[in-house]
C-alpha positions as CSV (number, residue, x, y, z in Angstrom):
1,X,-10.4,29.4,7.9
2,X,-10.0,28.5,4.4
3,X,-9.6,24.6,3.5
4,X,-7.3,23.5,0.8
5,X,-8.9,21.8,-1.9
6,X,-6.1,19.3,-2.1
7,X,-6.2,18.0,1.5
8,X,-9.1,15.5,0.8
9,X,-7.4,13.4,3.0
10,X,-7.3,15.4,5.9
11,X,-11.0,16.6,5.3
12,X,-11.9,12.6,5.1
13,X,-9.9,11.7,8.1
14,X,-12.0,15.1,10.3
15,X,-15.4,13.3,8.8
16,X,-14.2,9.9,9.8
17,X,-13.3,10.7,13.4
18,X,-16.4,12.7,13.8
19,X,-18.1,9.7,13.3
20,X,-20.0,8.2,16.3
21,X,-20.2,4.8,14.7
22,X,-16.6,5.1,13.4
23,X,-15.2,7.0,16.8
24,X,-16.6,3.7,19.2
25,X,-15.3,0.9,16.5
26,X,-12.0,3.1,17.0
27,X,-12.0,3.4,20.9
28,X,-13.0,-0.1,20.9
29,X,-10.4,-2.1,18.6
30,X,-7.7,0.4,17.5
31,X,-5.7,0.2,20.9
32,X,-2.8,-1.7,19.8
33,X,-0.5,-1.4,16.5
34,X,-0.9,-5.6,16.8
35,X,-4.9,-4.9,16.9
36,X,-5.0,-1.8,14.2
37,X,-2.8,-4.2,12.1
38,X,-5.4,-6.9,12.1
39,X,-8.2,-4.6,11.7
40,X,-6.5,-3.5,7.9
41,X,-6.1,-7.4,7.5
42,X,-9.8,-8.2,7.9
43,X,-10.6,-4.7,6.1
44,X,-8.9,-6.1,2.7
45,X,-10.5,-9.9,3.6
46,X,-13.7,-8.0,3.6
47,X,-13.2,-5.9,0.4
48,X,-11.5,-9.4,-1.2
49,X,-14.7,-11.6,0.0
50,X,-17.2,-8.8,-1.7
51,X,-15.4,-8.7,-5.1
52,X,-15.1,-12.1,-5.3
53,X,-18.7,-12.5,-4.4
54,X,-20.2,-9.9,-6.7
55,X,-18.0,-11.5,-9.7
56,X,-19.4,-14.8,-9.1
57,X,-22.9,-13.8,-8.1
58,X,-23.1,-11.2,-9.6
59,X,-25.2,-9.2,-7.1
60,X,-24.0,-7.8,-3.5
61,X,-23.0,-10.1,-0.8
62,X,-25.3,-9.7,2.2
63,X,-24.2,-8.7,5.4
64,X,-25.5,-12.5,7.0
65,X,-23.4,-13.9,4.2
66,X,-20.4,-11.7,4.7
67,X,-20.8,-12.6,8.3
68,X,-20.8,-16.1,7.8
69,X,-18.1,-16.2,5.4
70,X,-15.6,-14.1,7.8
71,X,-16.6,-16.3,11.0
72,X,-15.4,-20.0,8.5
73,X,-12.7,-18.2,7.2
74,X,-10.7,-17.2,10.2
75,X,-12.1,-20.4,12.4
76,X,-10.4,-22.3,10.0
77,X,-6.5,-22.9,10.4
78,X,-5.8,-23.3,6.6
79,X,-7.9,-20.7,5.7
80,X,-6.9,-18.1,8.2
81,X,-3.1,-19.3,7.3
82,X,-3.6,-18.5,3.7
83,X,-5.3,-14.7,4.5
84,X,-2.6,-14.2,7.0
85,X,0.2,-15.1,4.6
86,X,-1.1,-12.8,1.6
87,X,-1.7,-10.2,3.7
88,X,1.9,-10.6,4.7
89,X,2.9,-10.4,1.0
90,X,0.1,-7.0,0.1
91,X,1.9,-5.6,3.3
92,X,5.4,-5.5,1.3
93,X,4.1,-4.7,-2.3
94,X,2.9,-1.9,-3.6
95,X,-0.9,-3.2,-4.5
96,X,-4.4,-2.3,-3.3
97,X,-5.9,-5.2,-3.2
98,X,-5.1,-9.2,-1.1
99,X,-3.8,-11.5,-4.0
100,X,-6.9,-13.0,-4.3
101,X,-6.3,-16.6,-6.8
102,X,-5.3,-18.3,-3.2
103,X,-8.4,-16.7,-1.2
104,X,-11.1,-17.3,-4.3
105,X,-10.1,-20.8,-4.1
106,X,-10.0,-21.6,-0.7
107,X,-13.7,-20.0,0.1
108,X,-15.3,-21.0,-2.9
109,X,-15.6,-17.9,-4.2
């Protein structure tokens, strides 16, 4: 069979799911639209927390940093307000990434 070159998507999506790693995180978390929706949230918080990181540090975030970050964030009521509220807003607009002045400032980063 014959793949089209423009269906990167498609080829992504086969390489994705035929991922063990991927495939358990999937089976595990993505059983809800509530939990796949929250998943995307902390996806973008992620991507958000290692931009802001590397433009302030310049150098990678490391994964006990990223961790810690994540757990402060979303234990803390005002912060977890303010990354469920522009994730709210990135939902309805047509951008790729979390409007980020609000996050940068509440984090420190």
């Amino acid at each position: 069979m014959k793949q089209k070159k423009n269906n990167n998507f498609i080829y992504d999506l086969c390489n994705l799911m035929n991922n063990n790693m991927f495939k358990s995180f999937y089976n595990k978390y993505c059983n809800t639209w509530l939990n796949v929706n929250t998943i995307i949230m902390y996806f973008k918080l992620y991507e958000i927390i290692e931009i802001s990181y590397y433009n302030k540090f310049n150098k990678k975030i490391s994964q006990k940093e990223m961790l810690f970050i994540l757990n402060s964030v979303i234990k803390n009521s005002l912060l977890r307000e303010i990354i469920v509220n522009n994730y709210q807003i990135y939902k309805s607009t047509n951008t790729s990434y979390l409007i980020s002045n609000n996050i940068h400032k509440s984090i420190g980063l």
